[in-house]
TORNUDO-747295 format. One record per atom (N, C-alpha, C, O): x, y, z; residue in one letter. Coordinates in steps of 0.1 Angstrom, whole numbers, plus 5000, padded with zeros to 4 digits. Each point is the difference from the previous one (the first is absolute). Layout:
BEGIN
<pt X="X" Y="Y" Z="Z" r="A"/>
...
***
This chain:
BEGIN
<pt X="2089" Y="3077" Z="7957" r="X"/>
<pt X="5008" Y="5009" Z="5007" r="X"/>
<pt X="4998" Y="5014" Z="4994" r="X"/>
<pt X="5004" Y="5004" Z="4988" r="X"/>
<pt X="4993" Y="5000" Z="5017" r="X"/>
<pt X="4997" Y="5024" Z="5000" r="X"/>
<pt X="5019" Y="5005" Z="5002" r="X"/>
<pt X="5009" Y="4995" Z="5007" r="X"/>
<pt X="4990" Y="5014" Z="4985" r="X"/>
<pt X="5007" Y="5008" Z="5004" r="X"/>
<pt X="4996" Y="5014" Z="4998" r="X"/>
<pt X="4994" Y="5001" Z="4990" r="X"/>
<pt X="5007" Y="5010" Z="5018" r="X"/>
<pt X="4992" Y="5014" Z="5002" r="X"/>
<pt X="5017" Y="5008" Z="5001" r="X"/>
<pt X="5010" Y="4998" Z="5007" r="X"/>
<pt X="4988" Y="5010" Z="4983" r="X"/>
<pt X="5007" Y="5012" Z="5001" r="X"/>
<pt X="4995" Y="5016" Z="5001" r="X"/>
<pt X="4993" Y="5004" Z="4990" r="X"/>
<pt X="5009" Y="5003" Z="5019" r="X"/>
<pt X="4994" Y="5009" Z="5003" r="X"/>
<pt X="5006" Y="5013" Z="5003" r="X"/>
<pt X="5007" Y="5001" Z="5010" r="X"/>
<pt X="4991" Y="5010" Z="4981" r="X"/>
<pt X="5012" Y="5009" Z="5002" r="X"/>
<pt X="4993" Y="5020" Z="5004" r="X"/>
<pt X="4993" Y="5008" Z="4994" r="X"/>
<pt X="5010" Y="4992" Z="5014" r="X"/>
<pt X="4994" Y="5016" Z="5009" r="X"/>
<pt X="5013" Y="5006" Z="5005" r="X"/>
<pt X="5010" Y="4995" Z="5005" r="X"/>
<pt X="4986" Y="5021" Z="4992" r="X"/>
<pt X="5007" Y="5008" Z="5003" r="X"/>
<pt X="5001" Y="5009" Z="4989" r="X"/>
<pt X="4989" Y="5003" Z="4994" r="X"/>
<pt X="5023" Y="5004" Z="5002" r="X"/>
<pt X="4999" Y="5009" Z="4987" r="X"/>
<pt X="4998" Y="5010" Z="5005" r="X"/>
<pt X="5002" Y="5004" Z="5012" r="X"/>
<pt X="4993" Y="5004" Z="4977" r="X"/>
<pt X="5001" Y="5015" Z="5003" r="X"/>
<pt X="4986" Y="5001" Z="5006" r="X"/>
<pt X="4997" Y="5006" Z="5010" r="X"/>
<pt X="4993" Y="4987" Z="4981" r="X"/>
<pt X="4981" Y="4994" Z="5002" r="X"/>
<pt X="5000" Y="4997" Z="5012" r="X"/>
<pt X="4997" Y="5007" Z="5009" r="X"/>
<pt X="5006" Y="4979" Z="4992" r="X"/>
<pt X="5004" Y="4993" Z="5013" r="X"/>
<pt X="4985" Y="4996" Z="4997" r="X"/>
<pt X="4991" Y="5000" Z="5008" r="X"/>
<pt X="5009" Y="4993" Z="4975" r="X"/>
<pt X="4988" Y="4988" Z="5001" r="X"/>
<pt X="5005" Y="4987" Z="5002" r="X"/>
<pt X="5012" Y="5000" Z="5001" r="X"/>
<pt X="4982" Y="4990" Z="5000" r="X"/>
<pt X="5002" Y="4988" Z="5001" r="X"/>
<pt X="5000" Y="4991" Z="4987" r="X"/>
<pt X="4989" Y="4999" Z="4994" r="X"/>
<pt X="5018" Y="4996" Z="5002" r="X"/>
<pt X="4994" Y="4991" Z="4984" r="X"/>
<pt X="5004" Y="4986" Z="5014" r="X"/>
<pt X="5007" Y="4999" Z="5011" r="X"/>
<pt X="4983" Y="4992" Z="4982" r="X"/>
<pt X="5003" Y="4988" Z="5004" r="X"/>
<pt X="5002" Y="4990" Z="4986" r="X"/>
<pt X="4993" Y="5005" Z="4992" r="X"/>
<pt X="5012" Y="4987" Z="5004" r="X"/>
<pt X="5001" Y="4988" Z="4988" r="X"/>
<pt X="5002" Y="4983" Z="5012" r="X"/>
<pt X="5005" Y="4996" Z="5011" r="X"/>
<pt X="4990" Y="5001" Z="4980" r="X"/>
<pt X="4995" Y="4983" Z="5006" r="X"/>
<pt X="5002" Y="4988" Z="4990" r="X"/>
<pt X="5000" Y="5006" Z="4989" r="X"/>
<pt X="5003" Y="4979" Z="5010" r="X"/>
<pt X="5006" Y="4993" Z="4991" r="X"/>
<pt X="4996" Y="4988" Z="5009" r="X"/>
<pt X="5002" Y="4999" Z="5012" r="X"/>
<pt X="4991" Y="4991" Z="4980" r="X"/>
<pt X="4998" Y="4988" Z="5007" r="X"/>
<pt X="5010" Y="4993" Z="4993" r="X"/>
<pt X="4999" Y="4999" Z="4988" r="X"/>
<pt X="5015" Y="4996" Z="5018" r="X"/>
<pt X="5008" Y="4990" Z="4997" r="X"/>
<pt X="4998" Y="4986" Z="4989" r="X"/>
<pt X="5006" Y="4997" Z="4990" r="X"/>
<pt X="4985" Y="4998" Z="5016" r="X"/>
<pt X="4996" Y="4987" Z="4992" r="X"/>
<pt X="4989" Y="4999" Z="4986" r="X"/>
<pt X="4998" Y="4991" Z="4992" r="X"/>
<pt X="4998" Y="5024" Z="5010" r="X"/>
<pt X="4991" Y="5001" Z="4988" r="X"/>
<pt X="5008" Y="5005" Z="4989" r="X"/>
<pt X="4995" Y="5004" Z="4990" r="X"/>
<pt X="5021" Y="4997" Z="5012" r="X"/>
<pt X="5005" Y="5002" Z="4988" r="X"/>
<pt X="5007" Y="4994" Z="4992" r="X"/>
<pt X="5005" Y="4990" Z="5005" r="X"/>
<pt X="4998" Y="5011" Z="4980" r="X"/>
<pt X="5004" Y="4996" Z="4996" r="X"/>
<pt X="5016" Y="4991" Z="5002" r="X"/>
<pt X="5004" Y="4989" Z="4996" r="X"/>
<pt X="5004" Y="5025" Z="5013" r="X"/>
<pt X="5010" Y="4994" Z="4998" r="X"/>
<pt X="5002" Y="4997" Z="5018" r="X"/>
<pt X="5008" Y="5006" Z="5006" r="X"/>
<pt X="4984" Y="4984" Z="5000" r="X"/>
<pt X="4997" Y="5000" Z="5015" r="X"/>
<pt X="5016" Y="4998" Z="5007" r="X"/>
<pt X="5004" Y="5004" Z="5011" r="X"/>
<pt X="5004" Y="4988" Z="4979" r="X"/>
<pt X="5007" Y="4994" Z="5006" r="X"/>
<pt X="5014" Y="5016" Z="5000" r="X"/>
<pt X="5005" Y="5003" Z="5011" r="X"/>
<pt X="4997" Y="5001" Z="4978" r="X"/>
<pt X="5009" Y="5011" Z="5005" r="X"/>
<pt X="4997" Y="5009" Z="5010" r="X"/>
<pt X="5009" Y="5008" Z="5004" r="X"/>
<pt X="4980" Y="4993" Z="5001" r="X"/>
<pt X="4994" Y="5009" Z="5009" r="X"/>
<pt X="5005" Y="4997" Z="5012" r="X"/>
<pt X="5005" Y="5008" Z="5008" r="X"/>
<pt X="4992" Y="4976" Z="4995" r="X"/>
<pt X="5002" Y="4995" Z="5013" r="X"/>
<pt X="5020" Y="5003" Z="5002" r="X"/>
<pt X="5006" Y="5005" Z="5010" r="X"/>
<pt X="4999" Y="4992" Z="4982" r="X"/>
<pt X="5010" Y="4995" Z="5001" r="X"/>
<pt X="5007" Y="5019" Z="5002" r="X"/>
<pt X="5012" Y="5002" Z="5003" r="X"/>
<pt X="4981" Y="5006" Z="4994" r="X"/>
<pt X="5006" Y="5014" Z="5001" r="X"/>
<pt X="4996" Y="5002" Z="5014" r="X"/>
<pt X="5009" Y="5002" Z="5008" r="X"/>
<pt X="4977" Y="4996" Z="4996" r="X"/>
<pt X="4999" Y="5003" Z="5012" r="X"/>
<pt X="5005" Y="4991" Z="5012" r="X"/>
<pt X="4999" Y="5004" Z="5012" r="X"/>
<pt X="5006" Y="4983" Z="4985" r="X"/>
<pt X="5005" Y="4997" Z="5006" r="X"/>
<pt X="5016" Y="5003" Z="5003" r="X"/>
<pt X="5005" Y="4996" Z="5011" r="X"/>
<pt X="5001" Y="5008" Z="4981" r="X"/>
<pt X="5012" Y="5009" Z="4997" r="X"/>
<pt X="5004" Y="5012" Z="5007" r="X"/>
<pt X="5011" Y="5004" Z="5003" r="X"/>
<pt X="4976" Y="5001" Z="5001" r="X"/>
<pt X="5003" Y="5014" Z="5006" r="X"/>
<pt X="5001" Y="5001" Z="5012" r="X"/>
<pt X="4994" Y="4992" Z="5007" r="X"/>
<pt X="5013" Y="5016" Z="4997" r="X"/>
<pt X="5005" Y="5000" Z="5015" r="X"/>
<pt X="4995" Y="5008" Z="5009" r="X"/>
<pt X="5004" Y="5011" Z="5004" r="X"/>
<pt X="4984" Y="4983" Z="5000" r="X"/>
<pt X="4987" Y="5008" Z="5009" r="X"/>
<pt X="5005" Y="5002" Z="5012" r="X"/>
<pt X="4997" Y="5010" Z="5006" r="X"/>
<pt X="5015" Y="4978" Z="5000" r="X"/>
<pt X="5003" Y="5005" Z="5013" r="X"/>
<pt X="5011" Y="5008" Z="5002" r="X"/>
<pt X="5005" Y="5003" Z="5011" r="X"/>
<pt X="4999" Y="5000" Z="4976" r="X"/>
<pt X="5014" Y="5011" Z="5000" r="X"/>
<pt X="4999" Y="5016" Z="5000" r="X"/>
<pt X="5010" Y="5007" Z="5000" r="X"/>
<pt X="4978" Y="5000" Z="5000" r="X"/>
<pt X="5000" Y="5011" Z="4997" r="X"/>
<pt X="5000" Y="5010" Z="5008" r="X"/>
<pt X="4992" Y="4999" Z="5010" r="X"/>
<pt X="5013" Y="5011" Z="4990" r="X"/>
<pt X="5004" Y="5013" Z="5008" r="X"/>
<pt X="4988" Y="5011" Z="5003" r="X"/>
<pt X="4994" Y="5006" Z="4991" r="X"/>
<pt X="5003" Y="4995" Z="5027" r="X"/>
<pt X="4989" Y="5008" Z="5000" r="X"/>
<pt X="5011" Y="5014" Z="5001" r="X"/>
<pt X="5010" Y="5002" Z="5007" r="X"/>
<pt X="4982" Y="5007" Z="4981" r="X"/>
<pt X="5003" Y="5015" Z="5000" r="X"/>
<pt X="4989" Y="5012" Z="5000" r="X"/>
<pt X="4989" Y="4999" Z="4995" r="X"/>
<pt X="5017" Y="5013" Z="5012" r="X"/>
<pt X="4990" Y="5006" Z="5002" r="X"/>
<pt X="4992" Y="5008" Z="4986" r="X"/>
<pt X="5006" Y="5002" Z="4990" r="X"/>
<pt X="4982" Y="5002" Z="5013" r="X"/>
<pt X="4995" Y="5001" Z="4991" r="X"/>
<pt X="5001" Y="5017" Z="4994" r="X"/>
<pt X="4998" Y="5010" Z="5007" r="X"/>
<pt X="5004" Y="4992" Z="4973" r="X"/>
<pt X="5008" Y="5012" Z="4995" r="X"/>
<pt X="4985" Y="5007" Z="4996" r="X"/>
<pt X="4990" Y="4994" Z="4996" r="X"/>
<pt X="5011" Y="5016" Z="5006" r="X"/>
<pt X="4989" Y="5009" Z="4992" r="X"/>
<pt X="5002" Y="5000" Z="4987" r="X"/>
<pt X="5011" Y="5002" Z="4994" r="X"/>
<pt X="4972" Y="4994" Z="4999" r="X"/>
<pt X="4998" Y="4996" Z="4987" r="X"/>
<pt X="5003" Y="4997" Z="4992" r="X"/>
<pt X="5000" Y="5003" Z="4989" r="X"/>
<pt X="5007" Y="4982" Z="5021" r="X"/>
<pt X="5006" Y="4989" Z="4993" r="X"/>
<pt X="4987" Y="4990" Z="5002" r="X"/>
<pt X="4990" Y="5001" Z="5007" r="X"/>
<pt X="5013" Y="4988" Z="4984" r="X"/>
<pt X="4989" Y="4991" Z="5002" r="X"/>
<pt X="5005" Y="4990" Z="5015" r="X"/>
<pt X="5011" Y="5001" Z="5006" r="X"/>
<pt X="4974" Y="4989" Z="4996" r="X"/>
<pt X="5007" Y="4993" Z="5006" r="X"/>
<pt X="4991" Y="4982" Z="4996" r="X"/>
<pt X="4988" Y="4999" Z="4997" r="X"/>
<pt X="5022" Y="4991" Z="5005" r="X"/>
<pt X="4990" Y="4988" Z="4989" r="X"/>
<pt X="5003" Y="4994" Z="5017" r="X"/>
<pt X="5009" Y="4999" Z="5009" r="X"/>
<pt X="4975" Y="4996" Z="4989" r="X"/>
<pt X="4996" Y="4986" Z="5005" r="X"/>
<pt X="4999" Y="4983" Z="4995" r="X"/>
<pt X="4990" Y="4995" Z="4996" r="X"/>
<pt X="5019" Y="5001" Z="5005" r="X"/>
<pt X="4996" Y="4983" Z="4994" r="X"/>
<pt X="4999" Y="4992" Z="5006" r="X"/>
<pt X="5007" Y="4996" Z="5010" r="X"/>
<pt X="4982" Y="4998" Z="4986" r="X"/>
<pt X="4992" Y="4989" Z="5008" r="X"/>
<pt X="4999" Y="4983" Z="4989" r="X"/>
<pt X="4995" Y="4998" Z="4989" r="X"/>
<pt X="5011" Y="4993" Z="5020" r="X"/>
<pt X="4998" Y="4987" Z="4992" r="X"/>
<pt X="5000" Y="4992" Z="5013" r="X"/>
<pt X="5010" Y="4995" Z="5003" r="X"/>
<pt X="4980" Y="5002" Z="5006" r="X"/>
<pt X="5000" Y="4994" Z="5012" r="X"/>
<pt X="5009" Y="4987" Z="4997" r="X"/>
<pt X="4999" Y="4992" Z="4991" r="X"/>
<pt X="5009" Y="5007" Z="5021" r="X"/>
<pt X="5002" Y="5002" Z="5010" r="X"/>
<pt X="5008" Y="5017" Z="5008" r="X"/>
<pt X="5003" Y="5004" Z="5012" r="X"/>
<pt X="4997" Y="5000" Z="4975" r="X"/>
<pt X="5014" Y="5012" Z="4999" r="X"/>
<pt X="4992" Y="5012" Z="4997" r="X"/>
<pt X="4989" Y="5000" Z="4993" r="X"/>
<pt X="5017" Y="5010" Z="5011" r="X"/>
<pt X="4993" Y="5012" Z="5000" r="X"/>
<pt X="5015" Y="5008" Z="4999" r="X"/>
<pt X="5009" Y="4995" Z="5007" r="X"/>
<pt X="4994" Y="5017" Z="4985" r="X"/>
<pt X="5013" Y="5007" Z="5004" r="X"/>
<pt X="4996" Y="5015" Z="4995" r="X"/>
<pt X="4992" Y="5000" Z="4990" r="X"/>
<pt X="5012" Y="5010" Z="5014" r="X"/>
<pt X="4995" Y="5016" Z="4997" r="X"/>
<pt X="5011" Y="5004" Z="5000" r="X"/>
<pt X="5008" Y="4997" Z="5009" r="X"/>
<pt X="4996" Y="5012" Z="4978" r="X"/>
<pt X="5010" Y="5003" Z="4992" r="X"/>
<pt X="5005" Y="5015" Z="4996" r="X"/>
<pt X="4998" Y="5001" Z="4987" r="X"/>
<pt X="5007" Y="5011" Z="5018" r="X"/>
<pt X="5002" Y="5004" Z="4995" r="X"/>
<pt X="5006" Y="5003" Z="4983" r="X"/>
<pt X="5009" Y="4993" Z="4997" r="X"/>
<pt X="4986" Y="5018" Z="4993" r="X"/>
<pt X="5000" Y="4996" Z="4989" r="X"/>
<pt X="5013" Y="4998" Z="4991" r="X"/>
<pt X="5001" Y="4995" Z="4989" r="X"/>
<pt X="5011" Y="5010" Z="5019" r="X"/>
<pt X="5015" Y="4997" Z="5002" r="X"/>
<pt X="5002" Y="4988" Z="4995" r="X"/>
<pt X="5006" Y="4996" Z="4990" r="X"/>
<pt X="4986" Y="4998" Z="5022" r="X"/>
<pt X="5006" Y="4984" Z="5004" r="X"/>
<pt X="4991" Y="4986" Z="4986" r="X"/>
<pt X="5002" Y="4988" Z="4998" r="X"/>
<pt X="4989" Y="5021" Z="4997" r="X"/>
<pt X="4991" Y="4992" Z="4987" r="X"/>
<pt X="5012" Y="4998" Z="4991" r="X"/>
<pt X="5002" Y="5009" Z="4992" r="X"/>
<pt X="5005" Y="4982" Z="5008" r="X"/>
<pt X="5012" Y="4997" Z="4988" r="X"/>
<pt X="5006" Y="4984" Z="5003" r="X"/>
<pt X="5002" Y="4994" Z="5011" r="X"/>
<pt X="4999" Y="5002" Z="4975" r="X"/>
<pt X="5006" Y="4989" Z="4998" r="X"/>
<pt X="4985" Y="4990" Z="5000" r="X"/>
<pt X="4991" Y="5003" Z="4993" r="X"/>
<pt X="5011" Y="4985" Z="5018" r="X"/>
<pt X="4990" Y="4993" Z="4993" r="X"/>
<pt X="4987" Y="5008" Z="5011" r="X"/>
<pt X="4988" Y="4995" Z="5001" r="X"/>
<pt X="5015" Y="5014" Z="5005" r="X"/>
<pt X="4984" Y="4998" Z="5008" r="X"/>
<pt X="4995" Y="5014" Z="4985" r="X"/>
<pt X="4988" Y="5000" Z="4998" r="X"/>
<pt X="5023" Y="5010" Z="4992" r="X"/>
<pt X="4992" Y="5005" Z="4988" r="X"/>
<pt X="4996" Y="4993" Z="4990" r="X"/>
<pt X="4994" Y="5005" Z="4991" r="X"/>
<pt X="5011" Y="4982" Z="5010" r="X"/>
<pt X="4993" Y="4991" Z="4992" r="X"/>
<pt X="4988" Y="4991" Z="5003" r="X"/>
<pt X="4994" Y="4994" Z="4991" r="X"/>
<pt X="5002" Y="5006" Z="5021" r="X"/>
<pt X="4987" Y="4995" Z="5006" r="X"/>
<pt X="4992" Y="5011" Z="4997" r="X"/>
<pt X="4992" Y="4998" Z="4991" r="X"/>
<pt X="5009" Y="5018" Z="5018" r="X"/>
<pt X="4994" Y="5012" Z="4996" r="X"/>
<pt X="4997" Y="4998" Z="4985" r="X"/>
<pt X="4988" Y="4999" Z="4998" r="X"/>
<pt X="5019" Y="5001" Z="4990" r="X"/>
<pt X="4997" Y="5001" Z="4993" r="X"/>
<pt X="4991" Y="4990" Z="4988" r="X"/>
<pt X="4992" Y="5003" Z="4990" r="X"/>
<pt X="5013" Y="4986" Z="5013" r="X"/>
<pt X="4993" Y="4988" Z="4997" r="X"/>
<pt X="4978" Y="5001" Z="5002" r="X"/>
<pt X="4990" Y="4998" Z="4994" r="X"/>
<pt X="5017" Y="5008" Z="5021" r="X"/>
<pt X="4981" Y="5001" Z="5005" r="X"/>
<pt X="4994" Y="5010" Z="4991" r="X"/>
<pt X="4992" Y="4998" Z="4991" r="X"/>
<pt X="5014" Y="5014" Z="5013" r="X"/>
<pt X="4992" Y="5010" Z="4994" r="X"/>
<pt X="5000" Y="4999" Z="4982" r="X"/>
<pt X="4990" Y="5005" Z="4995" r="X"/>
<pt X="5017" Y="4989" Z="4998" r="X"/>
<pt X="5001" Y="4991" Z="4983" r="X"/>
<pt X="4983" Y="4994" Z="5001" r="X"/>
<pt X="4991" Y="5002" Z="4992" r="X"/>
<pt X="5007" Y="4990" Z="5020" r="X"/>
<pt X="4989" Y="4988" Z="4998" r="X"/>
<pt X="4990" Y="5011" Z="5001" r="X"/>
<pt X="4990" Y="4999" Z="4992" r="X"/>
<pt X="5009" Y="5014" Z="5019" r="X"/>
<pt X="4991" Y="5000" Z="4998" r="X"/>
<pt X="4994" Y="5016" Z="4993" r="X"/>
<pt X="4991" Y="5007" Z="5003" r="X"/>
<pt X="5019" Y="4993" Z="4988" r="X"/>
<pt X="5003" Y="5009" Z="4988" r="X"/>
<pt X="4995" Y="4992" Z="4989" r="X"/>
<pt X="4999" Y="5006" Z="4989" r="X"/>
<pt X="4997" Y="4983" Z="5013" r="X"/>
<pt X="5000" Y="4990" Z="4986" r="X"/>
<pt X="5008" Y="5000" Z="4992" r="X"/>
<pt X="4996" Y="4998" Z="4988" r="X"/>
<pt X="5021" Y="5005" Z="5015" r="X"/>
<pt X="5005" Y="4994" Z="4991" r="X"/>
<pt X="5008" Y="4988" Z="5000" r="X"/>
<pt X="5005" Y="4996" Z="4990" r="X"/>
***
């Protein structure tokens, strides 16, 4: 299982993308059990703020685009979990 987080906009308005294979980790099982936690079909489409970010997450079957407002609670603990792995820490 992939999960892809991908965040554009800013003042740049570059793209970072961070990626995470689920099963190749150590701790596979808290992974699953976060993203299964999260409430992909709960979230509010808002329009979009000048040189604010904006995150894409991807864990098929689910896809949700996020203003950077709305990155809090457990979907800033997924954001941040990913971008940890592939920070190497």
């Amino acid at each position: 299982m992939k999960v892809s987080v991908s965040r554009s906009g800013g003042i740049a308005g570059i793209r970072v993308t961070w990626e995470v294979q689920v099963d190749e980790q150590p701790d596979a099982r808290s992974w699953r059990e976060l993203l299964d936690a999260l409430p992909w079909d709960e979230t509010e489409e808002s329009a979009p703020e000048p040189d604010r970010y904006v995150y894409r997450i991807r864990c098929a079957p689910h896809e949700v685009v996020l203003p950077e407002p709305q990155v809090a609670g457990p979907w800033k603990d997924l954001v941040d979990r990913v971008r940890a792995v592939n920070e190497g820490r």
